[in-house]
PDB file of N, CA, C and O in Angstrom:
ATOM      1  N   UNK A   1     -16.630  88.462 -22.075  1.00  0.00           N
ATOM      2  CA  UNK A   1     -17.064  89.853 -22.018  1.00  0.00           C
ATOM      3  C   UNK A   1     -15.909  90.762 -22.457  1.00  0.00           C
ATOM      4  O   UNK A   1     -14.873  90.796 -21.792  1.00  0.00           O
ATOM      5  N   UNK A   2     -16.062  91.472 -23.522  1.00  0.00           N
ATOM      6  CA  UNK A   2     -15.108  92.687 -24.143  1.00  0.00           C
ATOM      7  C   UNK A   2     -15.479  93.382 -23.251  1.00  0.00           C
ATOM      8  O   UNK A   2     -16.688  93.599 -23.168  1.00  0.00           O
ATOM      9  N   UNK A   3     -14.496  94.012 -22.206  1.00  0.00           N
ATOM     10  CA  UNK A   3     -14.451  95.083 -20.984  1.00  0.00           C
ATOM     11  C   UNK A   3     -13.263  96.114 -21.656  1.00  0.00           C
ATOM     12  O   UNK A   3     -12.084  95.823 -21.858  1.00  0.00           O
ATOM     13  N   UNK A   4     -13.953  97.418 -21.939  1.00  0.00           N
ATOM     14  CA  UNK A   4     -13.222  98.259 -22.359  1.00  0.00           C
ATOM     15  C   UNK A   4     -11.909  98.863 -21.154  1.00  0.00           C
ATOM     16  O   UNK A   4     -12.380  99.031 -20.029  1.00  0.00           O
ATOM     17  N   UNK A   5     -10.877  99.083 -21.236  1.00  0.00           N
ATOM     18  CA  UNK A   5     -10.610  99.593 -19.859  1.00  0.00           C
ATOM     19  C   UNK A   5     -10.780 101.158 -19.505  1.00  0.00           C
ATOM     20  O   UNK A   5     -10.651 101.824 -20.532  1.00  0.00           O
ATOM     21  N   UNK A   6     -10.987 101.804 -18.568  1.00  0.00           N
ATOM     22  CA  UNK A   6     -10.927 103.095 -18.094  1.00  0.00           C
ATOM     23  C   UNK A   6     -10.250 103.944 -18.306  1.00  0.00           C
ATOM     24  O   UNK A   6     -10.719 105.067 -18.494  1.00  0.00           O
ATOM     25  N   UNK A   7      -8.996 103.717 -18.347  1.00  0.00           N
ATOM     26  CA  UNK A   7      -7.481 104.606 -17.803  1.00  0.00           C
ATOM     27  C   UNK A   7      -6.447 103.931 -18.746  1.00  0.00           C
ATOM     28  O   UNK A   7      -6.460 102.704 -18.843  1.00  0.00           O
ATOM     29  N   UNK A   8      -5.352 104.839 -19.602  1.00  0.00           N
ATOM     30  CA  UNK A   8      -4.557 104.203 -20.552  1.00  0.00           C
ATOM     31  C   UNK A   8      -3.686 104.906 -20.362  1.00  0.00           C
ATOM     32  O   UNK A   8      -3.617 106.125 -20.204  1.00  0.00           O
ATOM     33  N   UNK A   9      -2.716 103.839 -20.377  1.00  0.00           N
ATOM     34  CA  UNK A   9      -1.022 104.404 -20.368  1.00  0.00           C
ATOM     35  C   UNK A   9      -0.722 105.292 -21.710  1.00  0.00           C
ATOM     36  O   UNK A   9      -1.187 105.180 -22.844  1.00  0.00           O
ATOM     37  N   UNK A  10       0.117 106.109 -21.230  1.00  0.00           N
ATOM     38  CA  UNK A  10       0.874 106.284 -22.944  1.00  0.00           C
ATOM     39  C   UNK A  10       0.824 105.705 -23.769  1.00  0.00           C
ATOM     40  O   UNK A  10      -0.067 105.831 -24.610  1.00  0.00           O
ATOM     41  N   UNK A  11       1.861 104.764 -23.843  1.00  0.00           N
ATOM     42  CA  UNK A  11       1.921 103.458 -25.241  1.00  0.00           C
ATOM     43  C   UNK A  11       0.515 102.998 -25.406  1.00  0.00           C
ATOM     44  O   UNK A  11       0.208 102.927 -26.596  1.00  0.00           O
ATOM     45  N   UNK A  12      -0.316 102.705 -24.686  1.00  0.00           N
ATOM     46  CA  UNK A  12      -1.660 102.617 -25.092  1.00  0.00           C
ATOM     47  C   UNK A  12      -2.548 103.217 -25.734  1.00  0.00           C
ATOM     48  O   UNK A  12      -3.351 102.687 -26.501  1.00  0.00           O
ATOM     49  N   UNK A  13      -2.472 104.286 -25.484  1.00  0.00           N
ATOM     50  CA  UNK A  13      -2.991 105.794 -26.395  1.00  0.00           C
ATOM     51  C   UNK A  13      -2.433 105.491 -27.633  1.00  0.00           C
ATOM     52  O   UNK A  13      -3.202 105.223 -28.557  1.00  0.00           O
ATOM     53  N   UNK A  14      -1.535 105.488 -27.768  1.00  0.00           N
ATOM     54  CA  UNK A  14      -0.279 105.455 -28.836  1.00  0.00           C
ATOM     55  C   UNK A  14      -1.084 104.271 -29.770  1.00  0.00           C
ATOM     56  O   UNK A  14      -1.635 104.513 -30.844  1.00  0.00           O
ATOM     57  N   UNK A  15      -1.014 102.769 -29.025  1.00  0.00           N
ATOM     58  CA  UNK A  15      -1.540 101.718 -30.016  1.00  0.00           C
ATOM     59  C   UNK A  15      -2.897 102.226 -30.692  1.00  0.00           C
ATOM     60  O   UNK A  15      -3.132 101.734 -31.796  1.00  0.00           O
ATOM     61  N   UNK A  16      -3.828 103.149 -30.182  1.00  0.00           N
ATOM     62  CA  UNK A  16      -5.542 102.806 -30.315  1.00  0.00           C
ATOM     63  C   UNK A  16      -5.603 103.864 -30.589  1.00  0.00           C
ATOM     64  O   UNK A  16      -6.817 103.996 -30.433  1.00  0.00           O
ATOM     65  N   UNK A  17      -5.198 105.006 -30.958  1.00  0.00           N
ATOM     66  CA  UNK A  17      -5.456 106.117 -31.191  1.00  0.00           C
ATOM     67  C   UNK A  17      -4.849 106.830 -32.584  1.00  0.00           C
ATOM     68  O   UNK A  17      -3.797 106.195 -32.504  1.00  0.00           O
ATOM     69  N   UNK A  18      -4.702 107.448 -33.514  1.00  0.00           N
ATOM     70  CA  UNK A  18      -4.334 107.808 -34.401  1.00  0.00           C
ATOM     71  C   UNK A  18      -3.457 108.729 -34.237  1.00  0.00           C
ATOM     72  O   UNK A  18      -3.704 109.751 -34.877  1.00  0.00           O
ATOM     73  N   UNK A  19      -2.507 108.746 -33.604  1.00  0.00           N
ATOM     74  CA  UNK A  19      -1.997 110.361 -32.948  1.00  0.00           C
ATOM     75  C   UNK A  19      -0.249 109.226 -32.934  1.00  0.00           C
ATOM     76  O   UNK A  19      -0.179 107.999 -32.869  1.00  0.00           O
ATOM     77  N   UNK A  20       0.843 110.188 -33.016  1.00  0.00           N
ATOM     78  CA  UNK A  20       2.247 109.767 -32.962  1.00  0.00           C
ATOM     79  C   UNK A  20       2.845 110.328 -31.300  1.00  0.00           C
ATOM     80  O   UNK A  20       2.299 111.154 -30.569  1.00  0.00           O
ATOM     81  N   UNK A  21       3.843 109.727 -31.105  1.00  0.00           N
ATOM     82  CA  UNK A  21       4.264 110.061 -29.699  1.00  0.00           C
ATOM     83  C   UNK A  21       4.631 111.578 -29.993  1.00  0.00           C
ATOM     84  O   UNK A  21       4.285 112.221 -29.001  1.00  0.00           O
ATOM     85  N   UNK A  22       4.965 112.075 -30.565  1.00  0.00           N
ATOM     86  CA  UNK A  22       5.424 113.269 -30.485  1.00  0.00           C
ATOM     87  C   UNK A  22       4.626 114.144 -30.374  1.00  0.00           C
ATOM     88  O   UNK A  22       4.959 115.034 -29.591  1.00  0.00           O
ATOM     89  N   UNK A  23       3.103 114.314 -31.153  1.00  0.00           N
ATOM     90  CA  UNK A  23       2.211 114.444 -31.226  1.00  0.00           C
ATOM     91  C   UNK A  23       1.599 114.461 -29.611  1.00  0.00           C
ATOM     92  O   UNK A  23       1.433 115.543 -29.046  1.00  0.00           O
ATOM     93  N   UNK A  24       1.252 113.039 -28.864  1.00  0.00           N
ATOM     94  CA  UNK A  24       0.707 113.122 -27.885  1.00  0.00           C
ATOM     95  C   UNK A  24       1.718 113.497 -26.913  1.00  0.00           C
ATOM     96  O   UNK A  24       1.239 114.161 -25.994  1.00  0.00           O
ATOM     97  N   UNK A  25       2.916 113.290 -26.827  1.00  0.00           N
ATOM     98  CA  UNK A  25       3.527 114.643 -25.764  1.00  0.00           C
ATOM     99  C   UNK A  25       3.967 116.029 -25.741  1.00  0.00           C
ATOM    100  O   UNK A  25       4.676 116.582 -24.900  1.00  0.00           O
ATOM    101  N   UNK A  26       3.407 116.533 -26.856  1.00  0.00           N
ATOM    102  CA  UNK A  26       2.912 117.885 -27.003  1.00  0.00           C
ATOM    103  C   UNK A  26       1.655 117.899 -26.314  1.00  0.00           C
ATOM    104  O   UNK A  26       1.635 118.570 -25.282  1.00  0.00           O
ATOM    105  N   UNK A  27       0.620 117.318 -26.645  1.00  0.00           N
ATOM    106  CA  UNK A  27      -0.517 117.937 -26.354  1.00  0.00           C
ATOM    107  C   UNK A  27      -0.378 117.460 -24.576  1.00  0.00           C
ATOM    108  O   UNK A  27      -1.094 118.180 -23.881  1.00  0.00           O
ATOM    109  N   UNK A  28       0.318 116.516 -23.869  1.00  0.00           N
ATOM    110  CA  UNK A  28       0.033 116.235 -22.448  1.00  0.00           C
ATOM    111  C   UNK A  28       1.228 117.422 -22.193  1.00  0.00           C
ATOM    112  O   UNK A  28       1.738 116.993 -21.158  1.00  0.00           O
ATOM    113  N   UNK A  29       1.833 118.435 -22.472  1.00  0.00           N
ATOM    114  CA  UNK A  29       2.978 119.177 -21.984  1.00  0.00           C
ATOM    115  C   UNK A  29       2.138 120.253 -22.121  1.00  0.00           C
ATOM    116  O   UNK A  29       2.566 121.345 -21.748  1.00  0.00           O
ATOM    117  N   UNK A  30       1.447 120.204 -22.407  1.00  0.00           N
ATOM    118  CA  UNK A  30       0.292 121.603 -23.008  1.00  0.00           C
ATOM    119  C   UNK A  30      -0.915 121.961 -22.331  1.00  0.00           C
ATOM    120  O   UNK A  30      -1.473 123.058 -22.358  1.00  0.00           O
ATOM    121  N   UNK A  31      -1.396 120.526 -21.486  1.00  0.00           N
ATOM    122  CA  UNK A  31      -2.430 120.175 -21.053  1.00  0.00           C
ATOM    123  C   UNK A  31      -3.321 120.699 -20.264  1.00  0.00           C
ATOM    124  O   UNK A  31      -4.414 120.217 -19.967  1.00  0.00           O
ATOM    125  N   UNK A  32      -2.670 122.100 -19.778  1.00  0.00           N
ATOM    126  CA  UNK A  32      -3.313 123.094 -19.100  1.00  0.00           C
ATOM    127  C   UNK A  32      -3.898 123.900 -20.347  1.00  0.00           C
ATOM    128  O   UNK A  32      -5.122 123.980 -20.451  1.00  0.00           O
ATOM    129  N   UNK A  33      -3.379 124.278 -20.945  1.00  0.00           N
ATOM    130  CA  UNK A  33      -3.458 125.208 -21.959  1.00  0.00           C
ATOM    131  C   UNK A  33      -4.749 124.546 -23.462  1.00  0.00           C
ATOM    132  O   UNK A  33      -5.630 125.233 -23.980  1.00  0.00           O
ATOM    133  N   UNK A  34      -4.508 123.503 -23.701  1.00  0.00           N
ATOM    134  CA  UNK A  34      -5.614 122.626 -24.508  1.00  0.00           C
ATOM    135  C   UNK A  34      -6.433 122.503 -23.966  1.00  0.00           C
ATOM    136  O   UNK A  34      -7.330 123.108 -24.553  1.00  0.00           O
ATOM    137  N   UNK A  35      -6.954 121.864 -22.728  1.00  0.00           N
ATOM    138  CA  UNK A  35      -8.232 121.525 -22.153  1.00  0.00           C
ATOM    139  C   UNK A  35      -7.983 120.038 -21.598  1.00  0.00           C
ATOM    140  O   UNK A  35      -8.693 119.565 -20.710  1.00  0.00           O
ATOM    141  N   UNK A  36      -6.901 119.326 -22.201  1.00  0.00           N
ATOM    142  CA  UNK A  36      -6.593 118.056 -21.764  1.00  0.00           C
ATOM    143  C   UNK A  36      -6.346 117.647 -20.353  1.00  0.00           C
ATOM    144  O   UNK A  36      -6.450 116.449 -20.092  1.00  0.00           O
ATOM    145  N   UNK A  37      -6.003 118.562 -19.324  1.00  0.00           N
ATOM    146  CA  UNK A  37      -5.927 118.402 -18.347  1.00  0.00           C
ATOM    147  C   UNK A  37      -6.884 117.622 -17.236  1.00  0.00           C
ATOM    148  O   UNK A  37      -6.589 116.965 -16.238  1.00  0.00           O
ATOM    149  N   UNK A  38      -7.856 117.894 -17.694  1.00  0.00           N
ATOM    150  CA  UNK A  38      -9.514 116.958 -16.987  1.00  0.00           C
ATOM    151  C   UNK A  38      -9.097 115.026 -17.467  1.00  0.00           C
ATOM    152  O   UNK A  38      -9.155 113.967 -16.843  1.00  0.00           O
ATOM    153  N   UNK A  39      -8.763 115.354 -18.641  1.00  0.00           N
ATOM    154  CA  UNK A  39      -8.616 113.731 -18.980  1.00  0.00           C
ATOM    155  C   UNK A  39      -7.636 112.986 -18.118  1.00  0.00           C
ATOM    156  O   UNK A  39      -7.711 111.795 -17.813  1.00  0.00           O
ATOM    157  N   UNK A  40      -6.395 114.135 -17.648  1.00  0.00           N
ATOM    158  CA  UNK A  40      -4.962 113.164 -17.031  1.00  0.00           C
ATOM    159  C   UNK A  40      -5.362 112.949 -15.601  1.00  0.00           C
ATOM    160  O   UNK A  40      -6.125 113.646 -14.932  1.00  0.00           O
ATOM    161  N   UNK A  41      -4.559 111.600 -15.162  1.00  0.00           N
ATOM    162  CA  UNK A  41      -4.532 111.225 -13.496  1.00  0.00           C
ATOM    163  C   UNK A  41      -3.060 111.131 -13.086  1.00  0.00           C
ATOM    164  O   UNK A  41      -2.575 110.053 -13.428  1.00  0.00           O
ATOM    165  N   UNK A  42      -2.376 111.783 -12.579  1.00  0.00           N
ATOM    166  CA  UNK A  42      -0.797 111.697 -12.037  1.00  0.00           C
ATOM    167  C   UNK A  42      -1.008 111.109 -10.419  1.00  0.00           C
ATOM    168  O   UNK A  42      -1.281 111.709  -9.379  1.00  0.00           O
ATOM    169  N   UNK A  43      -0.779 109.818 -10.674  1.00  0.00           N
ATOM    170  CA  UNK A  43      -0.221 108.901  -8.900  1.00  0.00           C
ATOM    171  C   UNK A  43       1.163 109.532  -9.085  1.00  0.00           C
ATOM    172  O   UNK A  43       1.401 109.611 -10.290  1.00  0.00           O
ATOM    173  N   UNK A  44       2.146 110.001  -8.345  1.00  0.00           N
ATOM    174  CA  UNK A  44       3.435 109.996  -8.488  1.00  0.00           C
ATOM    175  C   UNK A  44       3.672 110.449  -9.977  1.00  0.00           C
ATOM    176  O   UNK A  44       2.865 111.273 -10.406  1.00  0.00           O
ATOM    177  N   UNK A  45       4.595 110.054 -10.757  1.00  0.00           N
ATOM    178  CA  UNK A  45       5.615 110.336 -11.652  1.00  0.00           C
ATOM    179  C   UNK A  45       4.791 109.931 -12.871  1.00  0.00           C
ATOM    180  O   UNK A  45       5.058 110.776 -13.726  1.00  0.00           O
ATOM    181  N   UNK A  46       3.982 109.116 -13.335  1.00  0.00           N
ATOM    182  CA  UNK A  46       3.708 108.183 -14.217  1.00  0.00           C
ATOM    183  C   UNK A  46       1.962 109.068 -14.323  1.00  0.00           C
ATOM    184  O   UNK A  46       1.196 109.360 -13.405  1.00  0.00           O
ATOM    185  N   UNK A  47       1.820 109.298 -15.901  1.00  0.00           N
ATOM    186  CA  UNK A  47       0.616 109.563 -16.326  1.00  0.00           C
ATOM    187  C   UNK A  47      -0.632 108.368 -16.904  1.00  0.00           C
ATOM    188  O   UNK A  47      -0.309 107.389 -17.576  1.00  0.00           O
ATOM    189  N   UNK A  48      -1.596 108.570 -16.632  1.00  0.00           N
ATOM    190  CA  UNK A  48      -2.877 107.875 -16.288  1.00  0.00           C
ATOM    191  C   UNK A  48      -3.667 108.861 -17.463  1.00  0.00           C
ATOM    192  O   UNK A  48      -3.783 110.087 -17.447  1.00  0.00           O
ATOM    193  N   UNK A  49      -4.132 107.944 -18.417  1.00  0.00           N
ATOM    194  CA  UNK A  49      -5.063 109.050 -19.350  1.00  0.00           C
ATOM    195  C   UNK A  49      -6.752 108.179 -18.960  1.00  0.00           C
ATOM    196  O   UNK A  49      -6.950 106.997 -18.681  1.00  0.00           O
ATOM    197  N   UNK A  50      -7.499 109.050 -19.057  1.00  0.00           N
ATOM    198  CA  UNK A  50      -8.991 108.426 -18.453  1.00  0.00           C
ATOM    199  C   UNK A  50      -9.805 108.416 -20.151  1.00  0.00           C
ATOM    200  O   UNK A  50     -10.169 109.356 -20.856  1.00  0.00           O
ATOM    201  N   UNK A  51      -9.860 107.083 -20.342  1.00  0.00           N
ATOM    202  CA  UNK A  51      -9.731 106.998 -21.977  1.00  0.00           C
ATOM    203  C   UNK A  51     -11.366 107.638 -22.317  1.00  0.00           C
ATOM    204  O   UNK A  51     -11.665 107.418 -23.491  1.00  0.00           O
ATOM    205  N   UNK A  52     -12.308 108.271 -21.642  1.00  0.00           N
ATOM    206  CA  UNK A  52     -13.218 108.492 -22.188  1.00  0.00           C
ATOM    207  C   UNK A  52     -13.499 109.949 -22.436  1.00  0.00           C
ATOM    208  O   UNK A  52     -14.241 110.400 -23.309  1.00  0.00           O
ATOM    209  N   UNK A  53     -12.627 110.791 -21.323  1.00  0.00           N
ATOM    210  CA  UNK A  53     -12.321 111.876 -21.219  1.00  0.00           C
ATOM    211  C   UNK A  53     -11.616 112.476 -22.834  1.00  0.00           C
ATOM    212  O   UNK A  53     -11.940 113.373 -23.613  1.00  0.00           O
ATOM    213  N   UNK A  54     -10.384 111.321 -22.798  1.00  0.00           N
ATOM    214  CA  UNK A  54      -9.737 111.769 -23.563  1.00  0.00           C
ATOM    215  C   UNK A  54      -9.978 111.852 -25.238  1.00  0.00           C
ATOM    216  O   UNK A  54      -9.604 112.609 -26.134  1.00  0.00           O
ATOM    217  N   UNK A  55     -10.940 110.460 -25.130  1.00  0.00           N
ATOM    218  CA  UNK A  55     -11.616 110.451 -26.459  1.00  0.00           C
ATOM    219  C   UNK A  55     -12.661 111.587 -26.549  1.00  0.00           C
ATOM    220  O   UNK A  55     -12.421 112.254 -27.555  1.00  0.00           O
ATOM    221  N   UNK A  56     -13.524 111.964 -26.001  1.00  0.00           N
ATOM    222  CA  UNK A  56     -14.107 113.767 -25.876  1.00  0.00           C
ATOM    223  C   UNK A  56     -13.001 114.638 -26.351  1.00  0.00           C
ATOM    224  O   UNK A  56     -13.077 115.061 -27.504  1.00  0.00           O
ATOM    225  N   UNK A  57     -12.116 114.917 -25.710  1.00  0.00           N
ATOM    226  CA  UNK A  57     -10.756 115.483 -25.852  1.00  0.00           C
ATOM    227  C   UNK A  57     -10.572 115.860 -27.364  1.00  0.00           C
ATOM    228  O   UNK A  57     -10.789 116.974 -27.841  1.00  0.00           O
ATOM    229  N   UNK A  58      -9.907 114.163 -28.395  1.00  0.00           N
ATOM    230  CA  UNK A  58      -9.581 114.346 -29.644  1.00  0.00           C
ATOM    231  C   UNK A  58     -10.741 114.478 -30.432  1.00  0.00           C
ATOM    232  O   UNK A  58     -10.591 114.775 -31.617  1.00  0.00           O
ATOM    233  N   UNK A  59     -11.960 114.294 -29.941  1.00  0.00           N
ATOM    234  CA  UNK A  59     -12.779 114.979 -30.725  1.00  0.00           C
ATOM    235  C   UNK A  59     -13.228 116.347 -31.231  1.00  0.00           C
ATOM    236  O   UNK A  59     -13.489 116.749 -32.364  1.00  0.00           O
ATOM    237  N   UNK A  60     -13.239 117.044 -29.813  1.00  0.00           N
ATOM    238  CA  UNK A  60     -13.297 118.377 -29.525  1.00  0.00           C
ATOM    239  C   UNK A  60     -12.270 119.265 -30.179  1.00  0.00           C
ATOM    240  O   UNK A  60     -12.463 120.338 -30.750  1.00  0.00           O
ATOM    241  N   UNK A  61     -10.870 118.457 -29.943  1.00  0.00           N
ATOM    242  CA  UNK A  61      -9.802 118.696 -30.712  1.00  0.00           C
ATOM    243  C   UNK A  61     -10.061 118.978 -32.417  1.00  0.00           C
ATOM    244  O   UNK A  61     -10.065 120.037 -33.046  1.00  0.00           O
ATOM    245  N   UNK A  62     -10.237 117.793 -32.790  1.00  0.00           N
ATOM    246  CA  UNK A  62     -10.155 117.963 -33.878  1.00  0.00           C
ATOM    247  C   UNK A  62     -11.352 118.712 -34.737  1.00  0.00           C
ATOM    248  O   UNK A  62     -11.183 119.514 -35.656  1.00  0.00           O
ATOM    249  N   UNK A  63     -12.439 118.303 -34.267  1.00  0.00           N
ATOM    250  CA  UNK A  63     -13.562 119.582 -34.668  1.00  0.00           C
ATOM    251  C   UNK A  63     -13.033 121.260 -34.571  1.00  0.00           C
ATOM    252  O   UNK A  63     -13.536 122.210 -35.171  1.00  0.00           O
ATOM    253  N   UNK A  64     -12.278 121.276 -33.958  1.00  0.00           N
ATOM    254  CA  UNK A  64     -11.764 122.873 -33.392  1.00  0.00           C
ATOM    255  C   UNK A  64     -10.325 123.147 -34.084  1.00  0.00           C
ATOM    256  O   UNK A  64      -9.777 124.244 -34.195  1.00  0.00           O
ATOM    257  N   UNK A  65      -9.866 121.953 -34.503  1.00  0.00           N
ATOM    258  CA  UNK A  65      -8.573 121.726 -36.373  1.00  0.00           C
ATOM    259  C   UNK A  65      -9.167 122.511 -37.226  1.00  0.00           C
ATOM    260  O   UNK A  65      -8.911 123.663 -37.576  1.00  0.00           O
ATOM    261  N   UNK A  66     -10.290 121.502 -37.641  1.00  0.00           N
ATOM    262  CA  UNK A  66     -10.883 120.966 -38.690  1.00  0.00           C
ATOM    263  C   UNK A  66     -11.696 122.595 -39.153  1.00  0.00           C
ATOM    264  O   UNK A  66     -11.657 123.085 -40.281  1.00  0.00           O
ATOM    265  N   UNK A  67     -12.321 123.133 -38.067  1.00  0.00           N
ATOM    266  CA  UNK A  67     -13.010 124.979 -38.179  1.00  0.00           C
ATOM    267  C   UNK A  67     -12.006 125.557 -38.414  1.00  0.00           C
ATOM    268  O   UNK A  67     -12.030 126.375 -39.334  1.00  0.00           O
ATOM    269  N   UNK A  68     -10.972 125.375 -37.788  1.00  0.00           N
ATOM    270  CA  UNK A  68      -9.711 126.363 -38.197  1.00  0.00           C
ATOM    271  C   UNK A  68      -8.948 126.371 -39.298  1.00  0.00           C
ATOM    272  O   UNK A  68      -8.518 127.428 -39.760  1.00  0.00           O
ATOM    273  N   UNK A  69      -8.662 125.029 -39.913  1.00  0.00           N
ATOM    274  CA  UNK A  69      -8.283 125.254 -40.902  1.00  0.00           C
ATOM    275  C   UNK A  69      -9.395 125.303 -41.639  1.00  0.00           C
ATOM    276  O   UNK A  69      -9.204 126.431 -42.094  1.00  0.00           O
ATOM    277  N   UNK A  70     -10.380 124.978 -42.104  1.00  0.00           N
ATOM    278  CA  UNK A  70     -11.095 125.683 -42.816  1.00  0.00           C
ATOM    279  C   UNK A  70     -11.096 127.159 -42.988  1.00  0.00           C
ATOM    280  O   UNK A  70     -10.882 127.671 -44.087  1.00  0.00           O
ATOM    281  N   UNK A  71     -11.359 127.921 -41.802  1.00  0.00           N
ATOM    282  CA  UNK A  71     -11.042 129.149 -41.725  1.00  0.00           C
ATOM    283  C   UNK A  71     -10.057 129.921 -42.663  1.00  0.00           C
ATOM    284  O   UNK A  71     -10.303 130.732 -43.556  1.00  0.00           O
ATOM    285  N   UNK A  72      -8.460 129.262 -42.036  1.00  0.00           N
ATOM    286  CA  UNK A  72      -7.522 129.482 -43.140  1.00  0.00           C
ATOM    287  C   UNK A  72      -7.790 129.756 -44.727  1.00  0.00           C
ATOM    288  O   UNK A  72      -7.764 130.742 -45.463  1.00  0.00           O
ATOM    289  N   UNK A  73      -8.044 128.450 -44.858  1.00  0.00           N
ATOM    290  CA  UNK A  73      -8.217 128.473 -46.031  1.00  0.00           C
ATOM    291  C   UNK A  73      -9.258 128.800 -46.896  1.00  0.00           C
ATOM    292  O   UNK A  73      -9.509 128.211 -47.947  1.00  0.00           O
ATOM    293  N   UNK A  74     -10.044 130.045 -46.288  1.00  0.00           N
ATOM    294  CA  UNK A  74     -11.456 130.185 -47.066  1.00  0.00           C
ATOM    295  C   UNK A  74     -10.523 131.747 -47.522  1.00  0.00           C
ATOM    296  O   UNK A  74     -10.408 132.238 -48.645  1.00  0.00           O
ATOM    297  N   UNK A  75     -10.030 132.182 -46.371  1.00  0.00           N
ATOM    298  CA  UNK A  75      -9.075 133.487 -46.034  1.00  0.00           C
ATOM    299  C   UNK A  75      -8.282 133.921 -47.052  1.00  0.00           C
ATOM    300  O   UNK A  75      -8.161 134.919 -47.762  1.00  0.00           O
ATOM    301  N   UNK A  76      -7.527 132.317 -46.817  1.00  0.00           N
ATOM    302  CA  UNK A  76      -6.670 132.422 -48.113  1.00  0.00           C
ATOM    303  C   UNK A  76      -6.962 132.206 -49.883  1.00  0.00           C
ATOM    304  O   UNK A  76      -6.241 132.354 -50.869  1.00  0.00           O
ATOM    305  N   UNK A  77      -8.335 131.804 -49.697  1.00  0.00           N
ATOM    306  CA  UNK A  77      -8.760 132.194 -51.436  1.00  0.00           C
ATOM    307  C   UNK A  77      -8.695 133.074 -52.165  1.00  0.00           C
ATOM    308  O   UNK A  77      -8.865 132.967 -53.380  1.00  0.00           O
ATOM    309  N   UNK A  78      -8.374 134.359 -51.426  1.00  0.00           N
ATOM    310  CA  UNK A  78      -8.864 135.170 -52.023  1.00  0.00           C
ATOM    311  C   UNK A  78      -7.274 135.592 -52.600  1.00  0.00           C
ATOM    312  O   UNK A  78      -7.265 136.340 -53.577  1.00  0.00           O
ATOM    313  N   UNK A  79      -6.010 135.174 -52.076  1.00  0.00           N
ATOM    314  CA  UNK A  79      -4.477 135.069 -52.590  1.00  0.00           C
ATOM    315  C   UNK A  79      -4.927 136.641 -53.823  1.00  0.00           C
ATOM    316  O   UNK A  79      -5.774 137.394 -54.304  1.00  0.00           O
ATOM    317  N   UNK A  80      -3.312 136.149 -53.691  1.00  0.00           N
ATOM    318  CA  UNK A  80      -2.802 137.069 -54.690  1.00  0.00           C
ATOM    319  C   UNK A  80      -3.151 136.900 -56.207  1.00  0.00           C
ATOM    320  O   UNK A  80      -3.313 135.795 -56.724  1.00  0.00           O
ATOM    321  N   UNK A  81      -3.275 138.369 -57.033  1.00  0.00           N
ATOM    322  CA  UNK A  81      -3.250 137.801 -58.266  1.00  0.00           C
ATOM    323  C   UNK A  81      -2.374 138.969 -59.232  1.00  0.00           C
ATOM    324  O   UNK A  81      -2.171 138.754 -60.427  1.00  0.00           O
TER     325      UNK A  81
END
């Protein structure tokens, strides 16, 4: 039985996810402020990501990129001439 697991460490995120460490400790330092905060579990010292949450998360995320820069760049067509 392939049993997905629940809850992913850092480095785990890191392996399965498309995102760089630097990358994902921005967005967990932020995590009030993004929306990511629902996804994290803190026992003590050590972060707990709830991998289904979080996959909602980079979706939401990136749909909300993906409008924005579009945005940008519809803005910016109209440049200089």
């Amino acid at each position: 039985m392939n049993h997905q697991r629940n809850y992913l460490s850092f480095n785990q995120v890191i392996e399965l996810y498309p995102i760089s460490r630097g990358a994902l400790r921005r967005y967990l330092l932020n995590r009030e402020q993004n929306g990511l905060a629902s996804a994290i579990i803190r026992p003590r010292r050590k972060l707990i990501i709830h991998r289904k949450r979080f996959e909602a998360w980079l979706e939401s995320f990136s749909e909300r990129t993906c409008s924005t820069t579009q945005t940008v760049n519809k803005s910016s067509k109209g440049g200089k001439r």
